[in-house]
N, C-alpha and C positions, 0 to 999 in steps of 0.2 A: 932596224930590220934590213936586212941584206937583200941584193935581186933577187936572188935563187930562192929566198924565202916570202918575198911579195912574190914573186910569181905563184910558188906554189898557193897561196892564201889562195888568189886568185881562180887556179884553175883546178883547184881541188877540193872535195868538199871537208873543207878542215875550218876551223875558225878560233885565232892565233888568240891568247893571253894577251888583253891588251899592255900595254906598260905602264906600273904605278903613276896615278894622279895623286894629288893632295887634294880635290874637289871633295866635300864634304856629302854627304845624303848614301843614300842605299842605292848599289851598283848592280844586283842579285848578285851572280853565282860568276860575274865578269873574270874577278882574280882566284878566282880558284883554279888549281892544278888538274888537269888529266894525269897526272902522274905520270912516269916513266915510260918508254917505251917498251920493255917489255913486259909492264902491265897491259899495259894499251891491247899489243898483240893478244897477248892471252885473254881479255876478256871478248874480241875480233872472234877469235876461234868458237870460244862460247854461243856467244849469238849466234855463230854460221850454224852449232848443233841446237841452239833452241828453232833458229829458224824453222831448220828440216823436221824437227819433234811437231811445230806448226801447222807445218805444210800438211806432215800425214796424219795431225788429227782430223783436221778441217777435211782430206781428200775422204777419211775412212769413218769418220763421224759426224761431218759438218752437219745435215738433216736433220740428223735426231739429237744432239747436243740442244736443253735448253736456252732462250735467249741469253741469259746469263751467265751462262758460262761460256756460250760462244762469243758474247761480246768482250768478254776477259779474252779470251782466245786467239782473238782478232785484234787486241790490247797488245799483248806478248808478242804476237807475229810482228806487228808495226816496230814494237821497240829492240825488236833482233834485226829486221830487216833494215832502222835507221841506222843501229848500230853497226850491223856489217856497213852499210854503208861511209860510216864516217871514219870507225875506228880503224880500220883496216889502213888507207889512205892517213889516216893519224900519224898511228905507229912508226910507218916509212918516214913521215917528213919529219918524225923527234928525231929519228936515230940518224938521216942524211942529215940535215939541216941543221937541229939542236934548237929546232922553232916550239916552244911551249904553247901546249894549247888548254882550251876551257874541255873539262868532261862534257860528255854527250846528256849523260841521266846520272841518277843519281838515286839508283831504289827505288822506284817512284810506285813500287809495289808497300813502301813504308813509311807512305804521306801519313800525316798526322792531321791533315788540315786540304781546306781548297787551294787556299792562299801557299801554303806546303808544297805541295803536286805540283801547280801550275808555276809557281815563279820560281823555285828551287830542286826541284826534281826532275819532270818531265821536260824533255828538248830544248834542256838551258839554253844550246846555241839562238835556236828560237825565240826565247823567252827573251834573250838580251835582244836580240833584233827588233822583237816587239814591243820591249821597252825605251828603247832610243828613239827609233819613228813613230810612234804612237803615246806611250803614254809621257815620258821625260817631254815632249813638245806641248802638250795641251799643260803640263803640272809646271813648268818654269815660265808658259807665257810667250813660249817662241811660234805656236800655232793658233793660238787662241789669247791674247794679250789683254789682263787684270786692266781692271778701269785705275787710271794713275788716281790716289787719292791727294792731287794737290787745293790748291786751292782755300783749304782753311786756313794758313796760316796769312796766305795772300788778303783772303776775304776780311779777315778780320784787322789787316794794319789797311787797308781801305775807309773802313767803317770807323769813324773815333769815338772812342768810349763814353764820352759824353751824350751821342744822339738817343732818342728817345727811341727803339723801339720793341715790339713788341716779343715775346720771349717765339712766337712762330714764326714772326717773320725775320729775322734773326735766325734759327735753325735754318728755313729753308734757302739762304742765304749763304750760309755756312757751312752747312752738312747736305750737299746735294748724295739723294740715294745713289749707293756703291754698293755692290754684289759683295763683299767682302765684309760689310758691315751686319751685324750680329741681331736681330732685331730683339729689344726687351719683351720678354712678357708681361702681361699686365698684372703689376704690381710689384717688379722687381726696382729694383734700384736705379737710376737715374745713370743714365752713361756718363763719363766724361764729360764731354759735349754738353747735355743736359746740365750738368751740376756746374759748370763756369759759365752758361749761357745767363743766366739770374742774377749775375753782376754789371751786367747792361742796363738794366735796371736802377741799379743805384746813382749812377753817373759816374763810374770807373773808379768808384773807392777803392777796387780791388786788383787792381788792373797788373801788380807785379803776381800776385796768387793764381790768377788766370794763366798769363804767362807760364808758370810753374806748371800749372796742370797741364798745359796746350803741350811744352816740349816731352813732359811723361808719356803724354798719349801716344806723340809722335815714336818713342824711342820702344813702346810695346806696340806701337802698329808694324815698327821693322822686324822685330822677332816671330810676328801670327804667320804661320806658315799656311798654303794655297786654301783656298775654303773648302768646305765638305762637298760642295754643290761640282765643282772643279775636281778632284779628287773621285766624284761618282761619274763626270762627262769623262775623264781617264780614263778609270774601268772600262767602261761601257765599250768605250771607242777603241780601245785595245782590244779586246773578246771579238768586239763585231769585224775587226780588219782581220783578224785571225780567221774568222769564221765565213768571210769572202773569199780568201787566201785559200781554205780548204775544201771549200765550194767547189771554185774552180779547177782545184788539183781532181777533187773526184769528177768533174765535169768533162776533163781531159780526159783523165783514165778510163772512165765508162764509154765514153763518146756516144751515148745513146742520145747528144741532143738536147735534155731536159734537166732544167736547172730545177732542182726539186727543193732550194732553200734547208736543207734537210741540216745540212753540218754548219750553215750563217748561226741556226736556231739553237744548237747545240753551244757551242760559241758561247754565241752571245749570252744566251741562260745562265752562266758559270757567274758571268757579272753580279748579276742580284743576288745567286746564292752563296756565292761568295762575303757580299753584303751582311745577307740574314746570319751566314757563321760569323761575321766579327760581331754582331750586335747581338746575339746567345752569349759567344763566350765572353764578351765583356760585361753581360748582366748575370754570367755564375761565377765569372772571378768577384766581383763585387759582391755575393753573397759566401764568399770562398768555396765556391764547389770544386773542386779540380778532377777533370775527366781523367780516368786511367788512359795510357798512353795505347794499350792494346784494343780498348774500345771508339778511343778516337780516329783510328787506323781504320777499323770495319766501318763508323760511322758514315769516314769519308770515301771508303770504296762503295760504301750506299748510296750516296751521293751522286760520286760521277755513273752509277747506274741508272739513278733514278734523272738525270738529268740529261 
């Protein structure tokens, strides 16, 4: 990246195409194109007339417009008014500079999902911002850091296979509780752990079998990616900093004083239902249901209504 184009990053609101990683996992919408500049322009112009279409419903109808269509309405305003805002300033620094940037939205009138809308549609710049300081830090470990699971293989060249003890005391020696460990149900099958712990017992007749099991466990403990419980503190924590962020914007903007929690709560809500839609649609794909794409659309404009 060139001065003329750090500068501009910097003092305009544009937000550049990062440069290909090899880093492996889900980036959202990072490498994707804004397209040309003069697409760019011409969609700028666009939003300047939904804008104004905006302005003069809300001026000549806001009152009497039901909640729901005024909240749609007040949806469209926001995403013309981000739009002039960024696209506009976009377009100049493609065609000066030749700096590629990420799209603004992305239809976000043609979610399919929560998960849809929010992380690949609506205010993707946002959406990567909030995914690098919030959620990537709690899901790699660099904000909130996984308990090291050592120790077992230490514990166990400690203790020689020969000693007599007991198959609990042994576990709790062995296997101290880790948030990343999977608790059995009662009556499922023996973990790992469990199933080589019972060779202590014998007085190390099996002691190269063990072995075997110890380094398998260790080579599918590398591959289990973050836990479910980590992956829910993400969400959460991502939604509720979002939902601080625009607290405060309308706190500014009103200036009447009174932090009314009103958009923290909106926010945050997205989290759980967000939840509840993966845990639906992973219990009708499982029975092969497959929702039409046009009623998954209303479902989830029901959605961010009802929520």
């Amino acid at each position: 990246m060139t001065l003329s184009q750090l500068a501009a990053a910097i003092l305009l609101p544009v937000f550049p195409k990062p440069p290909e990683s090899s880093m492996s996992g889900p980036k959202g919408r990072l490498h994707d194109s804004a397209g040309c500049a003069t697409s760019l322009a011409t969609r700028w112009i666009a939003k300047i007339a939904l804008l104004g279409f905006v302005v003069f419903l809300i001026i000549q109808f806001g009152d009497s417009m039901r909640a729901p269509l005024r909240h749609y309405t007040y949806a469209f305003g926001l995403y013309a008014f981000v739009g002039f805002l960024m696209d506009g300033p976009g377009a100049l620094v493609m065609e000066a500079l030749g700096l590629q940037l990420i799209p603004t939205f992305d239809q976000p009138w043609m979610s399919s999902s929560l998960a849809d809308f929010w992380g690949r549609r609506w205010n993707i710049p946002t959406a990567s911002v909030l995914r690098t300081i919030a959620y990537d830090t709690i899901m790699d470990g660099s904000l909130i850091k996984p308990m090291r699971p050592h120790v077992r293989g230490a514990a166990r060249m400690l203790s020689p296979p020969s000693s007599k003890k007991t198959v609990g005391e042994v576990r709790d020696m062995l296997v101290p509780a880790a948030p990343h460990d999977t608790p059995q149900p009662s009556g499922a099958p023996s973990s790992p752990e469990e199933q080589h712990l019972g060779h202590y017992q014998d007085g190390g007749h099996h002691q190269h079998h063990d072995q075997q099991q110890h380094h398998h466990h260790q080579r599918h403990s590398k591959k289990q990616g973050p836990s479910l419980l980590r992956r829910q503190l993400a969400l959460n924590c991502t939604f509720f900093v979002s939902g601080i962020v625009h607290e405060y914007i309308a706190w500014v903007v009103v200036g009447d004083g009174k932090w009314g929690w009103k958009w923290t709560l909106f926010f945050w809500i997205q989290a759980p239902m967000m939840t509840l839609e993966a845990i639906c649609g992973h219990l009708l794909r499982r029975r092969g249901v497959q929702i039409p794409r046009a009623l998954a659309i209303l479902l989830t404009l029901t959605m961010l209504e009802v929520g």
